[in-house]
PDB file of N, CA, C and O in Angstrom:
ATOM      1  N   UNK A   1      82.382  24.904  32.867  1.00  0.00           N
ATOM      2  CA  UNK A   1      83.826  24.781  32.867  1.00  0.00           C
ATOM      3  C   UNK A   1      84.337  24.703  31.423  1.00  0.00           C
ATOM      4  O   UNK A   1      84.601  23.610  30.922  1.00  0.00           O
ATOM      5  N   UNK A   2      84.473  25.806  30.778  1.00  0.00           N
ATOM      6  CA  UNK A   2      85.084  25.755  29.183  1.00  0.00           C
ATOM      7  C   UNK A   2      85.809  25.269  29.425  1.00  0.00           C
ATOM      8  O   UNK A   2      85.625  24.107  29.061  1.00  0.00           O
ATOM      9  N   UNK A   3      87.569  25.491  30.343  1.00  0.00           N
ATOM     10  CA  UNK A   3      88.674  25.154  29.720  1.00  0.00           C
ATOM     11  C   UNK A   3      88.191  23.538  29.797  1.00  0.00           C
ATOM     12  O   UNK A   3      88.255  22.733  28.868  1.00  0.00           O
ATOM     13  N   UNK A   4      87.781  23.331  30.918  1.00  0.00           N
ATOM     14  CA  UNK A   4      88.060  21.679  30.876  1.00  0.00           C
ATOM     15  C   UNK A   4      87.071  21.103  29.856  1.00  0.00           C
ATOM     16  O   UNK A   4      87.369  19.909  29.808  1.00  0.00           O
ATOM     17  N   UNK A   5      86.215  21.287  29.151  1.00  0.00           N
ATOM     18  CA  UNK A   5      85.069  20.645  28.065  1.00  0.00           C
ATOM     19  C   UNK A   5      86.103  20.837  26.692  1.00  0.00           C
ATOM     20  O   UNK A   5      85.938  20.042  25.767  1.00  0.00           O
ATOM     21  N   UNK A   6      87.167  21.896  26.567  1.00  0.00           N
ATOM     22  CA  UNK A   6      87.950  21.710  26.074  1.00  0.00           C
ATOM     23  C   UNK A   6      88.969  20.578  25.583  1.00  0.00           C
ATOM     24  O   UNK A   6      89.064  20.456  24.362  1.00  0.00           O
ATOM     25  N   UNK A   7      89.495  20.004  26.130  1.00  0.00           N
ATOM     26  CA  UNK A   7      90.507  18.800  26.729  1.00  0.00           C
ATOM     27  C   UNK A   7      89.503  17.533  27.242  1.00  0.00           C
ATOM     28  O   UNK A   7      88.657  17.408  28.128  1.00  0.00           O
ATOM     29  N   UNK A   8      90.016  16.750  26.290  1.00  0.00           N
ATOM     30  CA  UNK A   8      89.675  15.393  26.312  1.00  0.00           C
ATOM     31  C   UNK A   8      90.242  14.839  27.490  1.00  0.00           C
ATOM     32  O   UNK A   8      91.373  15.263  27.731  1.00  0.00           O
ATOM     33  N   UNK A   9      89.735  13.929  28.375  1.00  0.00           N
ATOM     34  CA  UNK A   9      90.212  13.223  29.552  1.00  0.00           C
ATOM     35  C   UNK A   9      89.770  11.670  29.142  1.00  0.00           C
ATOM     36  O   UNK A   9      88.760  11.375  28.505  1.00  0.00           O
ATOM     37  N   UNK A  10      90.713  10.801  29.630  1.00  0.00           N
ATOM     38  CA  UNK A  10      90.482   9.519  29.523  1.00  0.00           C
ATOM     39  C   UNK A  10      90.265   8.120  30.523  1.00  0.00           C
ATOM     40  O   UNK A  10      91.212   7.504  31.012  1.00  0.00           O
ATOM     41  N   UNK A  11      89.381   7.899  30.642  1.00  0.00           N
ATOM     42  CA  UNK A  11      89.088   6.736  31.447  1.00  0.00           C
ATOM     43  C   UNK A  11      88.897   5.150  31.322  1.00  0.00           C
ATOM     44  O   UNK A  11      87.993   4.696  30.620  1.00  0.00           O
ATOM     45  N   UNK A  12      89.817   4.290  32.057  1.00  0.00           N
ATOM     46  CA  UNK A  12      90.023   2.723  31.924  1.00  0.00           C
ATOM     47  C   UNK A  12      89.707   2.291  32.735  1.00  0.00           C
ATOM     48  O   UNK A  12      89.861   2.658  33.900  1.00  0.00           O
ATOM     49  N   UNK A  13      89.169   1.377  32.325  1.00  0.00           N
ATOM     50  CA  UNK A  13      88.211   0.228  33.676  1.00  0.00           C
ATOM     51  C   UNK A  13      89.042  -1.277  33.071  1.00  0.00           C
ATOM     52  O   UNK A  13      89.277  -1.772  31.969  1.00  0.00           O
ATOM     53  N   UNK A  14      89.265  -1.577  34.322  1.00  0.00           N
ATOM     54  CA  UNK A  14      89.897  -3.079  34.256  1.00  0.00           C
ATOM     55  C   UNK A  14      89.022  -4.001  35.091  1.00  0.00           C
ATOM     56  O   UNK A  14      88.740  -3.525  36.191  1.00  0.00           O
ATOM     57  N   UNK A  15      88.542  -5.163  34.842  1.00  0.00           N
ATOM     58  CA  UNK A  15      88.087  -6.056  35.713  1.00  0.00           C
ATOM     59  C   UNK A  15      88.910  -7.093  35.795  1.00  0.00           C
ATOM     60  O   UNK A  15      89.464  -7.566  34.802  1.00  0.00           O
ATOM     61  N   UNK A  16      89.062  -7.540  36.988  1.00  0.00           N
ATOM     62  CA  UNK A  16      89.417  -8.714  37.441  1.00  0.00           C
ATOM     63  C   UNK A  16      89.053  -9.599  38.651  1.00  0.00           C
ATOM     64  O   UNK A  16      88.975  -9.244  39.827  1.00  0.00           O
ATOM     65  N   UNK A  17      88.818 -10.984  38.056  1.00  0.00           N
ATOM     66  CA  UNK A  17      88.142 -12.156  38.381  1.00  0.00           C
ATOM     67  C   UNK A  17      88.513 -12.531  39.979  1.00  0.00           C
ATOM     68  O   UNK A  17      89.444 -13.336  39.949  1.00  0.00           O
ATOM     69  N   UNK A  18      88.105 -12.224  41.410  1.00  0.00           N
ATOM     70  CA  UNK A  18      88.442 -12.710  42.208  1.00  0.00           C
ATOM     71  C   UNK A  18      88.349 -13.924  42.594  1.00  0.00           C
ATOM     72  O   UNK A  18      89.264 -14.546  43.133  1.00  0.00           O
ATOM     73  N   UNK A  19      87.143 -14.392  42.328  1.00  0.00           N
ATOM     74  CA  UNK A  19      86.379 -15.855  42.869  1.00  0.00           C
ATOM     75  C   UNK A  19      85.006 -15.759  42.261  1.00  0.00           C
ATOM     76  O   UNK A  19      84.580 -14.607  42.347  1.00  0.00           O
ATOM     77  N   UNK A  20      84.043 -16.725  41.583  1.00  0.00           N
ATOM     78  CA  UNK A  20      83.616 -16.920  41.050  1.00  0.00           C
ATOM     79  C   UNK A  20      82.239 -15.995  41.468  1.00  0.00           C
ATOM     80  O   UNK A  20      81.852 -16.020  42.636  1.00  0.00           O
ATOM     81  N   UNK A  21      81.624 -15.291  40.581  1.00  0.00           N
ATOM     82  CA  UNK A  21      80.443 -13.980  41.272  1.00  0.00           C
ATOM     83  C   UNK A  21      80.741 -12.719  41.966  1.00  0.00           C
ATOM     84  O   UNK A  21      79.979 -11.859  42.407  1.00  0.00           O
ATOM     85  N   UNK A  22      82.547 -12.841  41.963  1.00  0.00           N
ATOM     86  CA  UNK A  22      83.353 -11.555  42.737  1.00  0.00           C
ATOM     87  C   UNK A  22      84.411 -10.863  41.506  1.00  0.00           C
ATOM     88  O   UNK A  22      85.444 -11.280  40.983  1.00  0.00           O
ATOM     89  N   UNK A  23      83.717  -9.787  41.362  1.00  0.00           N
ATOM     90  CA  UNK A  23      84.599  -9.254  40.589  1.00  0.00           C
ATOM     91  C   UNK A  23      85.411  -7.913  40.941  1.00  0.00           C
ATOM     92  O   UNK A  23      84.693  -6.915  40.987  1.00  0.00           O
ATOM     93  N   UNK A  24      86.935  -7.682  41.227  1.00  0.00           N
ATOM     94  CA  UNK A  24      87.471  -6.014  41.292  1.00  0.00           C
ATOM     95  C   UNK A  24      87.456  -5.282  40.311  1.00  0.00           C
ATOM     96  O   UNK A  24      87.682  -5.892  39.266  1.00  0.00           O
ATOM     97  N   UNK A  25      87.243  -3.977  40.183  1.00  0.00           N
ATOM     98  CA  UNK A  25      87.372  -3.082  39.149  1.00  0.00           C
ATOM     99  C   UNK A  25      88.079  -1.786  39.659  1.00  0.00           C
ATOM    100  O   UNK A  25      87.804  -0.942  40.512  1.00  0.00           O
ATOM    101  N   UNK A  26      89.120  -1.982  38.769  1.00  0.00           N
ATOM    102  CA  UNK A  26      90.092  -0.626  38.569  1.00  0.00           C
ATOM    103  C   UNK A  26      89.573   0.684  37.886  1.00  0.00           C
ATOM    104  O   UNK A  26      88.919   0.603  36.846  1.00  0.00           O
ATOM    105  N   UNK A  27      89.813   1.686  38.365  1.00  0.00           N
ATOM    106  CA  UNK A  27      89.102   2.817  37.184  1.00  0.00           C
ATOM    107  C   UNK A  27      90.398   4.177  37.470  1.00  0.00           C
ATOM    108  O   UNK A  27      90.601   4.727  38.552  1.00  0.00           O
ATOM    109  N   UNK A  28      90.996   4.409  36.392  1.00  0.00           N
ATOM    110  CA  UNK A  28      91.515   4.861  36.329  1.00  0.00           C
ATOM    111  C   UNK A  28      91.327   6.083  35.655  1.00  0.00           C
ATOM    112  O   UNK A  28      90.772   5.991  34.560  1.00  0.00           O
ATOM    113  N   UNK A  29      91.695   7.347  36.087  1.00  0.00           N
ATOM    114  CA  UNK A  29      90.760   8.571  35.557  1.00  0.00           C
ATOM    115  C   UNK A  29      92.078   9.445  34.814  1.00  0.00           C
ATOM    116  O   UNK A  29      92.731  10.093  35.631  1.00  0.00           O
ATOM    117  N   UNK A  30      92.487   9.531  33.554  1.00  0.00           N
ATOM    118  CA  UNK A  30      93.660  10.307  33.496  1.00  0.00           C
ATOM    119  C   UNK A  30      93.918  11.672  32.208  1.00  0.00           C
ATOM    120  O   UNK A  30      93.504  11.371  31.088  1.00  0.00           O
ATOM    121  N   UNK A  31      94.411  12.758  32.321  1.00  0.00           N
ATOM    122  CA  UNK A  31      94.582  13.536  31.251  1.00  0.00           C
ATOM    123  C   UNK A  31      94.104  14.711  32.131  1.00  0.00           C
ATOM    124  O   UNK A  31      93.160  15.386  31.719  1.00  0.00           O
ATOM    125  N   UNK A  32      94.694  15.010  33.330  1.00  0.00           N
ATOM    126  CA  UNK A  32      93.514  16.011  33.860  1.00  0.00           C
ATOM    127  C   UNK A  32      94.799  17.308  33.642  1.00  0.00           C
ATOM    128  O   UNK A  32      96.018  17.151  33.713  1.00  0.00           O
ATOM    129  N   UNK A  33      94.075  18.503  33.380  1.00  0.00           N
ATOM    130  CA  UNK A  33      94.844  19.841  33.181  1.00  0.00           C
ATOM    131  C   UNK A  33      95.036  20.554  34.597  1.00  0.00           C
ATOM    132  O   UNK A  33      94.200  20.126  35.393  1.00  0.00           O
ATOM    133  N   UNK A  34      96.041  21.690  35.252  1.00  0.00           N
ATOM    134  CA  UNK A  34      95.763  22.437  36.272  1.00  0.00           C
ATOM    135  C   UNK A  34      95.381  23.505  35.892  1.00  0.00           C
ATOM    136  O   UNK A  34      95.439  24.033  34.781  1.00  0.00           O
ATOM    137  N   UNK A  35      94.819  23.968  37.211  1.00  0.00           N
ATOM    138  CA  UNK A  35      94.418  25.432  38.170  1.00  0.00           C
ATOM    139  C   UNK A  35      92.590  24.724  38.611  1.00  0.00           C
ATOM    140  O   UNK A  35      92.077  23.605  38.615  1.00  0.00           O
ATOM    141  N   UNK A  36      92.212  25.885  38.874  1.00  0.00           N
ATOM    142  CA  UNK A  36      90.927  26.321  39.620  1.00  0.00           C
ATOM    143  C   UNK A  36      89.813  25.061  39.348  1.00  0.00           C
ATOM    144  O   UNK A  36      89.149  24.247  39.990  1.00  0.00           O
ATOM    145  N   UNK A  37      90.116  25.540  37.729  1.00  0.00           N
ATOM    146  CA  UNK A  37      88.596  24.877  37.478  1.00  0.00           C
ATOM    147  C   UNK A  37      89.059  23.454  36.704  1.00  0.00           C
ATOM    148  O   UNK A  37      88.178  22.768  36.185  1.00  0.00           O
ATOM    149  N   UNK A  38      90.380  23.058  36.645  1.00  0.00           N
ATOM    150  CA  UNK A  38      90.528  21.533  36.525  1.00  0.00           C
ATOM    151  C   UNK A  38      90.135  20.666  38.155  1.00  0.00           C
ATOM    152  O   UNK A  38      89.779  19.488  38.167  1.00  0.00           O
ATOM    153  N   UNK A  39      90.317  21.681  39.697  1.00  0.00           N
ATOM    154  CA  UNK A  39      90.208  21.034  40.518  1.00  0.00           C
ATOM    155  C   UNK A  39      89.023  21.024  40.976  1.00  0.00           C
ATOM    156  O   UNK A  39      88.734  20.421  42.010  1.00  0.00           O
ATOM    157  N   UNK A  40      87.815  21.975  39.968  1.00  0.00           N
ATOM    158  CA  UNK A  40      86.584  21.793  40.334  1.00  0.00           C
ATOM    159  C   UNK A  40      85.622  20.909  39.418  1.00  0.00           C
ATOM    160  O   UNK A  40      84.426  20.621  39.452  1.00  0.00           O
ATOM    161  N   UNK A  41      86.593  20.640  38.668  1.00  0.00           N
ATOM    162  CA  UNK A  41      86.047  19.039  37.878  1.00  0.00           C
ATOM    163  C   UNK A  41      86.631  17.525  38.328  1.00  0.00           C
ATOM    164  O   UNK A  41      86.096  16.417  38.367  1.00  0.00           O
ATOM    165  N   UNK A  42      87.977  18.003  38.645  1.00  0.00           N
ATOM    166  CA  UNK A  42      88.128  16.661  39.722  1.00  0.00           C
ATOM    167  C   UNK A  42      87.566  16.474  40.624  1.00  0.00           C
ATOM    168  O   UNK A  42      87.140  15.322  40.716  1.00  0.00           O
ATOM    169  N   UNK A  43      87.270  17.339  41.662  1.00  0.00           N
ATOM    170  CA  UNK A  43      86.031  17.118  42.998  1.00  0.00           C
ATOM    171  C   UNK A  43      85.203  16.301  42.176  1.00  0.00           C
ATOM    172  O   UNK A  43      85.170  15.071  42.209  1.00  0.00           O
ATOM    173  N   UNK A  44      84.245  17.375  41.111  1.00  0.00           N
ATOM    174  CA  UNK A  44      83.194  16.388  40.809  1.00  0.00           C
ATOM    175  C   UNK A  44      83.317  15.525  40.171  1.00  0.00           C
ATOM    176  O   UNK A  44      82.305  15.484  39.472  1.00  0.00           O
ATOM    177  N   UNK A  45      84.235  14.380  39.822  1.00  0.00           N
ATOM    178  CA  UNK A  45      84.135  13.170  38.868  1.00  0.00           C
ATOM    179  C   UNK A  45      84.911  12.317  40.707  1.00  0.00           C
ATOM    180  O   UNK A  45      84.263  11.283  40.867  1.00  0.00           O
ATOM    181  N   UNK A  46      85.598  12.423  41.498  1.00  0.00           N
ATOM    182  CA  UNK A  46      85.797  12.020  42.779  1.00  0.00           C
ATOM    183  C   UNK A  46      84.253  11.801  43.474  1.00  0.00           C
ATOM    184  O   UNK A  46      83.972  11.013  44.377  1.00  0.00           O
ATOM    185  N   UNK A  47      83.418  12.668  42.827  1.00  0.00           N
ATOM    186  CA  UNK A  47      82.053  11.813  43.746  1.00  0.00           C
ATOM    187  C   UNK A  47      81.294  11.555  42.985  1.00  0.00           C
ATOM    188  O   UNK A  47      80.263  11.038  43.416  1.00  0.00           O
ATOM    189  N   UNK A  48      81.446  11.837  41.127  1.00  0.00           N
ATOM    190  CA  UNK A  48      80.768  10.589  40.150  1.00  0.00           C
ATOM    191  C   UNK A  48      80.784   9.564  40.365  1.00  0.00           C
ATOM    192  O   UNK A  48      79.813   8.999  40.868  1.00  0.00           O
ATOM    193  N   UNK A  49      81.722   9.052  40.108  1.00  0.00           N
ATOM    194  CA  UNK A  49      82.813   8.018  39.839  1.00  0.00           C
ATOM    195  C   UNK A  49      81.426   7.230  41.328  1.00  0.00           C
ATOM    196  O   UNK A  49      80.343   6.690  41.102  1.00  0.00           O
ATOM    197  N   UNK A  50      81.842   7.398  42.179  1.00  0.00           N
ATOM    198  CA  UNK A  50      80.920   6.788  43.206  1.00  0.00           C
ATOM    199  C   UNK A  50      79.755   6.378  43.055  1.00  0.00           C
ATOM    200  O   UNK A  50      79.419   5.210  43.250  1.00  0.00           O
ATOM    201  N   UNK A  51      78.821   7.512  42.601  1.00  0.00           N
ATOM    202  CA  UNK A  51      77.942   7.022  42.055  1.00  0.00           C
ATOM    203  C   UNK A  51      77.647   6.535  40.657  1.00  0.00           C
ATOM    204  O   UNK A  51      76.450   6.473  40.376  1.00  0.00           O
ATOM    205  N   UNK A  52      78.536   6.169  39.704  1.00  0.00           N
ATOM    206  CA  UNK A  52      78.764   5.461  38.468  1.00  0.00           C
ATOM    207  C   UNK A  52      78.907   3.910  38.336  1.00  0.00           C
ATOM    208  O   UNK A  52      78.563   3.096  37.479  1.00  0.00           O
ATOM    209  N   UNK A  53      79.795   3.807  39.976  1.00  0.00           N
ATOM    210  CA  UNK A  53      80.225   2.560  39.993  1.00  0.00           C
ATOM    211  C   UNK A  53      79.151   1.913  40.865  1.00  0.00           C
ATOM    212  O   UNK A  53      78.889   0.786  40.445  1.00  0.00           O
ATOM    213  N   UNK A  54      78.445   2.260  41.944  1.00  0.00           N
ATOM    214  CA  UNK A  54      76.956   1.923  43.037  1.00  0.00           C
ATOM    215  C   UNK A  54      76.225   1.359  41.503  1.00  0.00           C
ATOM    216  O   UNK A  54      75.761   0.226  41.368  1.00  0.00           O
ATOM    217  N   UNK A  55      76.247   2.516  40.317  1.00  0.00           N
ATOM    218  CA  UNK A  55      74.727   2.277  39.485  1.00  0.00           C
ATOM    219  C   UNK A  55      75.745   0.779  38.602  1.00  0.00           C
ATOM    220  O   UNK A  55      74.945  -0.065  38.199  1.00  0.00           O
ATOM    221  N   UNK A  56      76.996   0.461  38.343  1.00  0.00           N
ATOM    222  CA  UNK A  56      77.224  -0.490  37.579  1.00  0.00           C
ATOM    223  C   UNK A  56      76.897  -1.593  38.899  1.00  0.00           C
ATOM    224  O   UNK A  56      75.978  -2.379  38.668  1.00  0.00           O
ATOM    225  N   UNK A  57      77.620  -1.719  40.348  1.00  0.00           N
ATOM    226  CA  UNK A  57      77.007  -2.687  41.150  1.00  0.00           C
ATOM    227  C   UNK A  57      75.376  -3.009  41.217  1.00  0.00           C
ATOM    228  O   UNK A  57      74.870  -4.108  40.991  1.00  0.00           O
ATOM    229  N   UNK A  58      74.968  -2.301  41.428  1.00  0.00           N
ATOM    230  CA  UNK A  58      73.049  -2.277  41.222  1.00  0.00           C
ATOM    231  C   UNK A  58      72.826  -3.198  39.987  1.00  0.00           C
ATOM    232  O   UNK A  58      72.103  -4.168  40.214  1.00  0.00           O
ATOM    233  N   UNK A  59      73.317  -3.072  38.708  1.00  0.00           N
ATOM    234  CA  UNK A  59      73.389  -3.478  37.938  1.00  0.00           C
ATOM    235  C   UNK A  59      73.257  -4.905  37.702  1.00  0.00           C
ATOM    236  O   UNK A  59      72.291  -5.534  37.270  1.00  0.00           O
ATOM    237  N   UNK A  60      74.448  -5.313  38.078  1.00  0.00           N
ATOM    238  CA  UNK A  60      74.531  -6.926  37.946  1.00  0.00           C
ATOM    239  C   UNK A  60      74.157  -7.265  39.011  1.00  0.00           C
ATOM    240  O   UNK A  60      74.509  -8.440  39.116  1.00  0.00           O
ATOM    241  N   UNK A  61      73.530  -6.893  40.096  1.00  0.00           N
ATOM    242  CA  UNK A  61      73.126  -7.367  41.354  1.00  0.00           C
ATOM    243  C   UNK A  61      71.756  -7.843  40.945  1.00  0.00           C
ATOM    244  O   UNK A  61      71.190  -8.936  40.952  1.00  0.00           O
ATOM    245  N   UNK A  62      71.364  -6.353  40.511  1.00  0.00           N
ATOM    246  CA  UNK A  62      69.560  -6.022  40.469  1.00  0.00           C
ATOM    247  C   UNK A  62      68.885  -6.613  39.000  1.00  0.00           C
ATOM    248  O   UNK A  62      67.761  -7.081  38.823  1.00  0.00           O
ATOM    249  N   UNK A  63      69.996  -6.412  38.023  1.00  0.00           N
ATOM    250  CA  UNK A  63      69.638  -6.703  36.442  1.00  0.00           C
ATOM    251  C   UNK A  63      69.561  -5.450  35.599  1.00  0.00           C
ATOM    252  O   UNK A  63      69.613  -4.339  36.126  1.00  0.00           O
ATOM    253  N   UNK A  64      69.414  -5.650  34.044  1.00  0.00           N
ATOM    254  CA  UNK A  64      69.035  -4.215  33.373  1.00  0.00           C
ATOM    255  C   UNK A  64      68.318  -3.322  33.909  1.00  0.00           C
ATOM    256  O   UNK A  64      67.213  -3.515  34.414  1.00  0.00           O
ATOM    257  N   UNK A  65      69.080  -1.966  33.811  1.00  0.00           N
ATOM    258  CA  UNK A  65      68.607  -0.821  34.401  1.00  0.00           C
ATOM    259  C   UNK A  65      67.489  -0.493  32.789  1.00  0.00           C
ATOM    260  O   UNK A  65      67.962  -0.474  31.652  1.00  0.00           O
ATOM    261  N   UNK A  66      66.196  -0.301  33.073  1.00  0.00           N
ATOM    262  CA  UNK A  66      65.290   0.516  32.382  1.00  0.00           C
ATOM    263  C   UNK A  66      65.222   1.742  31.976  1.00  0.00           C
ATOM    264  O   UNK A  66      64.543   2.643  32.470  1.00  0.00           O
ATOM    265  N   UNK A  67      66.022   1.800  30.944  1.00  0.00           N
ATOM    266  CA  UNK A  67      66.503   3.429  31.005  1.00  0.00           C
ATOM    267  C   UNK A  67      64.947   4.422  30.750  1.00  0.00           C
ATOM    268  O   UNK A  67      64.597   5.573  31.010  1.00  0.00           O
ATOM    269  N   UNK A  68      64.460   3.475  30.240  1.00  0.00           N
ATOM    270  CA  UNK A  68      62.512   4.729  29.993  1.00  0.00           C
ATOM    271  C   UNK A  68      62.388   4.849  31.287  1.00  0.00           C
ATOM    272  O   UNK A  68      62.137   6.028  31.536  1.00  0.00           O
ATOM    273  N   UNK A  69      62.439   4.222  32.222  1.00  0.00           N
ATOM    274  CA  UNK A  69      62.379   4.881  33.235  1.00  0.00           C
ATOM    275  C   UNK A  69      63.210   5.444  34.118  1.00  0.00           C
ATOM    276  O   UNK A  69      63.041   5.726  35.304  1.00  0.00           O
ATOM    277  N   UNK A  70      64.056   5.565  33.462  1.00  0.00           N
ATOM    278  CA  UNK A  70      65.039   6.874  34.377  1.00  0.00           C
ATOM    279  C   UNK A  70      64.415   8.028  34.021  1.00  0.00           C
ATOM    280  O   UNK A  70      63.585   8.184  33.126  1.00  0.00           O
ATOM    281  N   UNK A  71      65.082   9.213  35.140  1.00  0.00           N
ATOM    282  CA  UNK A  71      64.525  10.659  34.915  1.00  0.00           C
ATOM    283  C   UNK A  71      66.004  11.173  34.199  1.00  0.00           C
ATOM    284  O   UNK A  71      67.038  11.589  34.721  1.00  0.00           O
ATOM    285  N   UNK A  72      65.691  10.989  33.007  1.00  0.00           N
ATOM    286  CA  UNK A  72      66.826  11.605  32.287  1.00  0.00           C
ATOM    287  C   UNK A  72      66.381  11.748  30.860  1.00  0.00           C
ATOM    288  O   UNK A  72      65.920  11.087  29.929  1.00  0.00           O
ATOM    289  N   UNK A  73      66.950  13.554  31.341  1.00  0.00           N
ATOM    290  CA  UNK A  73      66.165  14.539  29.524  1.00  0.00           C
ATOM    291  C   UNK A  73      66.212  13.150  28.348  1.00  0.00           C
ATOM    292  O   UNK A  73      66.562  12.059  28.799  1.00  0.00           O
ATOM    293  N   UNK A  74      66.002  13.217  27.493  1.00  0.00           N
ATOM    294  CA  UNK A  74      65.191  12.935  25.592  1.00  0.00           C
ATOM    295  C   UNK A  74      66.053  13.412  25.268  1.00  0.00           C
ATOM    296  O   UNK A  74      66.659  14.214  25.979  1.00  0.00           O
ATOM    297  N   UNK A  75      66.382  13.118  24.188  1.00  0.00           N
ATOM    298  CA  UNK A  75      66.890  14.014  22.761  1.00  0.00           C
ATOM    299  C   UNK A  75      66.238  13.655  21.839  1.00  0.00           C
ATOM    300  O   UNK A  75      66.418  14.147  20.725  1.00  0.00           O
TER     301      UNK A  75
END
């Protein structure tokens, strides 16, 4: 997707404190461009976002994620 790697998009996460070990988080996704292939990068950040936020719950549930052992390329 050139046009959209083009254009910067911006994302805010807010937390807030429900009750003590309960936390909500806002995520707000914004700067998005139209046609075709802005709505075929919104699909896919609509089912990132899902799994972004599962891997931050896992997180503080489970503890530090080990990134050597993730399957994810080196540089």
């Amino acid at each position: 997707m050139p046009n959209v790697r083009q254009q910067r998009t911006l994302v805010v996460l807010k937390f807030k404190e429900i009750e003590k070990d309960k936390t909500r988080i806002f995520l707000c996704h914004t700067g998005w461009g139209d046609g075709d292939e802005w709505d075929k990068a919104y699909d896919y950040f609509m089912d990132a976002w899902d799994a972004v936020l599962q891997r931050l719950i896992d997180r503080f549930e489970k503890g530090p994620v080990d990134w050597a052992k993730e399957n994810y390329p080196q540089k």
